[in-house]
N, C-alpha and C positions, 0 to 999 in steps of 0.2 A: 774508323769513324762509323761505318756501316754497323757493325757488331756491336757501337755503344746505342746507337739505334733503337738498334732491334731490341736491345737488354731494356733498354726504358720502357720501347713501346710492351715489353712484357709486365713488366712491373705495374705500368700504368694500367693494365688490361684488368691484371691483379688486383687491383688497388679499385676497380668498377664494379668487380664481380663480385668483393668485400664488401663496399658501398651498397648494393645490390639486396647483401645477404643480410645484412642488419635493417636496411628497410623493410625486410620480410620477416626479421623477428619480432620487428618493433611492431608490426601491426597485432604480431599472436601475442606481445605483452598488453598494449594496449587493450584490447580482448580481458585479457587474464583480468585487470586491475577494475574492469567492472561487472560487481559480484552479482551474479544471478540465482534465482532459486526457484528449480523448476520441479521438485517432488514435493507434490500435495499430498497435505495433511488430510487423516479422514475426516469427513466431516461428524458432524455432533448428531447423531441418530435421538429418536426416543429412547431406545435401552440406553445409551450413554447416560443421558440425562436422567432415569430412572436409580441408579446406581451413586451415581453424583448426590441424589436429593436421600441413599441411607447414610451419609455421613449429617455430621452437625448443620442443626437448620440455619438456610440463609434465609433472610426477611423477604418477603414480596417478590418483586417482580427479578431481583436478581437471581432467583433459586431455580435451576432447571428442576421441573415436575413431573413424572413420567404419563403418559398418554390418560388422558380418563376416556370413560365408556361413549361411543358415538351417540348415544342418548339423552348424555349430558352437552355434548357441545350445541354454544349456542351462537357462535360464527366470530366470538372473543373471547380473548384467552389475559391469565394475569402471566403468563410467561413470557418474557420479551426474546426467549432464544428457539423456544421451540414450539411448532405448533402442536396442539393435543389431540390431534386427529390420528387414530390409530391405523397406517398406514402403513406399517409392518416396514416400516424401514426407509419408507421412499420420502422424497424429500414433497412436499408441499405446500402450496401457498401462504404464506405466512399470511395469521388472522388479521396482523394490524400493520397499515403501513409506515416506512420508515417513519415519516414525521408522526406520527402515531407513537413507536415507539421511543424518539427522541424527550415526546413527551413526559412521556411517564417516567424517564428514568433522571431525567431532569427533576420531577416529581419527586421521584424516591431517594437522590442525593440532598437533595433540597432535607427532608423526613430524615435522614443519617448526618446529617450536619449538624440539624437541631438537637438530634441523638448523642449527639458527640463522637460519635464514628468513622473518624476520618477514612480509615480504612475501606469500609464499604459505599463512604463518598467519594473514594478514589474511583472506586471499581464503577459505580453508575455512571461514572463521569467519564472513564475510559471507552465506556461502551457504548456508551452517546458518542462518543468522541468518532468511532470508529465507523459509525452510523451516517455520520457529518461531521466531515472533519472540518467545514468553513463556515460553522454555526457559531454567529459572534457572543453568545450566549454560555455556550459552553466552554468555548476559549475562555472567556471572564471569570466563571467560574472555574477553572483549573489555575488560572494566574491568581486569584483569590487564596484559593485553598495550599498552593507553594507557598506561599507567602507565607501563611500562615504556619507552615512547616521549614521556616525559617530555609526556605530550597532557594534562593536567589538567580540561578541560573536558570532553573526551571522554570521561575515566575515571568522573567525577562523574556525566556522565549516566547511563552505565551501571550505576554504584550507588545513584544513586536510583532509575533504574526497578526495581533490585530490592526496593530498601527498601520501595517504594513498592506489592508484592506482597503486600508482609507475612512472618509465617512459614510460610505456606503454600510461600516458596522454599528450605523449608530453610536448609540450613549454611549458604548461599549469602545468606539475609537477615541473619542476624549478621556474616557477614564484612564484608556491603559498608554493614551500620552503621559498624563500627570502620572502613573505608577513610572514610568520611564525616565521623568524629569525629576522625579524625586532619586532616582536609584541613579541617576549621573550625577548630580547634584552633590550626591553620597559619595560615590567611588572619583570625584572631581574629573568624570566626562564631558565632553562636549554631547550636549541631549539630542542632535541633531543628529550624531553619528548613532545615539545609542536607539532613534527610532528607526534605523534601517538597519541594525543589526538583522534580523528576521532574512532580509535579502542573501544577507551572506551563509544562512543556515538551511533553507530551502527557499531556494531558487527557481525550482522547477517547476512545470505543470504538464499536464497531458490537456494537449490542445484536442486530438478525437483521433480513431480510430476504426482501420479497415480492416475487413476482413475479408477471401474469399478463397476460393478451395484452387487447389493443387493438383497436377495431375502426374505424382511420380511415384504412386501408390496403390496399381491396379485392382489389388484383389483387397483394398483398407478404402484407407481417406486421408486423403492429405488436406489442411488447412493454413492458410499462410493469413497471419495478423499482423497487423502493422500501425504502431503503437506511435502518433506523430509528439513528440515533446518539445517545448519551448523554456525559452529560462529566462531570467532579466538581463535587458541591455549590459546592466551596469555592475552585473555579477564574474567575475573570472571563475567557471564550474574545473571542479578540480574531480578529473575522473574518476579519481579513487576513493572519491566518497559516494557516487551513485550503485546507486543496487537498486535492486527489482525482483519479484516474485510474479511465475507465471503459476497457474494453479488449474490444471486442465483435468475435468471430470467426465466420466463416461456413462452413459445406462446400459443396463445389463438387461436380464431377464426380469420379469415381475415390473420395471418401472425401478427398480432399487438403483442410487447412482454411488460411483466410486472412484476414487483417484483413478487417471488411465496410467497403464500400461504402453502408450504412443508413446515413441522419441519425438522429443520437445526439446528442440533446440532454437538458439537465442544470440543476437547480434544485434548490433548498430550496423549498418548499411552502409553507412560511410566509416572505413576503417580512421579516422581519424576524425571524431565529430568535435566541432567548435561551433558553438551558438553565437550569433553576434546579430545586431540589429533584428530582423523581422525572422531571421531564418529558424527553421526548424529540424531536428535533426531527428531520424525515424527508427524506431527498436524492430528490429524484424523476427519476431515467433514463428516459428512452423512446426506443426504438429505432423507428423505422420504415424496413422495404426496401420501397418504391415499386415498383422495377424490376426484379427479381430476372433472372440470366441463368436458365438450364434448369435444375434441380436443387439451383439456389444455397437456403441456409436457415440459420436461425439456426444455431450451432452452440455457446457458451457465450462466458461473461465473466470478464473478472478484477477487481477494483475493490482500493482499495488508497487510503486513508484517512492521511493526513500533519497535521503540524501542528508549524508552524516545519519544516517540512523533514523530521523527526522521523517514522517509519511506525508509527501507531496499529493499524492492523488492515488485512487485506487477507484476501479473499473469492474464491475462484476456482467457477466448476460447468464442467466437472466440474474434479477439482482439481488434475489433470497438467500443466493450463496453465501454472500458477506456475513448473513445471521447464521451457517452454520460453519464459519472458520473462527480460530481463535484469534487472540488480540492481536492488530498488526504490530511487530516490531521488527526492525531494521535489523541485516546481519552485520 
């Protein structure tokens, strides 16, 4: 009796230490399944954009222009991507402010529509888009122009995220009801369900975040951010559709800035994060540069928050950076 015992109690020992071992794989899968992306793109220089502007002309303010002479600036530019200030590289103040530039290229979609251009009303409209992404304007405008392009899935998104605003979007929240009631009505939905589709496609939002330095990195910098995220109540988040882009840039010599070289690595804090009523669940970045060349230092981030593909929120310090990354899209 003794020996069958002991035989269980080994089994059972067995059978814990199993138990054990897949709760510890399961947190490094969990991990796996949400995708991050932490090597930055370079940004969009003036020679870029000089190079860009010998191919076929784009109209107005879509065309990157290469720098003209400091003599000529006169503190506005018709470029919405680069400033024209001949800075030899270094990145600088952008001449007109976001809503500044939302304007104008609302402007110039509006000018390519009339043109018949869908094409380059895409493209103003993307880059507004990316500018403000919760401008009930531009949304309208993009559920317009799908529609238009017989894109029904497309158009739908962009009406439930407005829907999905409330009346805080204005004219623009009843219009893209009625686009919604019309397209249930069509596909014989219930229009209730089909204005909270948006819910089900992004969910998320970046409620605010912290930042502040590290100390496991003597002769560098260590920086540790922390990214707090919220979701709706009434959403089940399905982890294998979040992804994320951290985008961490450095200055060098001269002022010139450039993707860093620091290990940038990237979690959720809670190995197993579930959103439910008020809670929030927090993405934890940490930068550390080990080996900096002379002068090398942090210099800011862009972060940029996806879900199904779909851009929830995106975060720049300082916030010029956004005008020299390309368009955000989901991996």
């Amino acid at each position: 009796m003794a020996s069958k015992i002991y035989a269980w109690s080994l089994w059972f020992a067995a059978l814990v230490v199993a138990v054990q071992g897949l709760a510890l794989l399961s947190v490094f899968w969990l991990r796996h399944r949400i995708k991050g992306d932490t090597h930055a793109p370079a940004l969009l220089f003036p020679a870029v954009a000089a190079n860009a502007a010998q191919g076929p002309p784009i109209p107005s303010l879509l065309a990157p222009r290469p720098p003209v002479p400091s003599t000529h600036y006169d503190g506005h530019s018709l470029s919405l991507v680069l400033d024209p200030r001949p800075t030899g590289g270094r990145l600088a103040p952008p001449a007109l402010t976001n809503r500044e530039r939302v304007t104008a290229l609302l402007q110039e979609a509006k000018r390519f529509k009339n043109e018949g251009d869908r094409e380059l009303t895409r493209a103003a409209l993307s880059r507004a888009e990316d500018l403000d992404p919760q401008n009930p304007a531009i949304l309208e405008w993009q559920g317009e122009l799908a529609e238009e392009e017989k894109n029904l899935s497309r158009a739908t998104e962009y009406w439930s995220r407005l829907v999905s605003m409330g009346p805080a979007a204005g004219a623009s929240y009843e219009r893209a009801r009625s686009h919604l009631e019309e397209a249930a009505q069509a596909e014989g939905m219930d229009s209730s369900e089909t204005a909270f589709l948006h819910r089900a496609k992004t969910p998320l939002q970046l409620l605010g975040v912290e930042r502040s330095s590290g100390n496991g990195s003597p002769f560098g910098q260590q920086l540790v951010f922390r990214f707090r995220i919220g979701a709706d109540s009434r959403t089940k988040i399905a982890l294998g559709q979040i992804s994320y882009q951290f985008y961490a840039y450095d200055q060098i010599d001269a002022g010139i800035i450039v993707p860093t070289n620091a290990e940038v690595t990237a979690g959720f804090e809670n190995a197993f994060p579930r959103w439910g009523g008020n809670r929030a669940e927090v993405l934890r970045v940490t930068y550390r540069l080990d080996h900096p060349v002379p002068h090398q230092r942090f210099y800011g981030y862009v972060f940029r928050l996806f879900y199904s593909g779909i851009l929830q929120a995106q975060r720049a310090d300082p916030p010029e950076l956004l005008l020299r990354l390309p368009t955000a899209k989901g991996k």
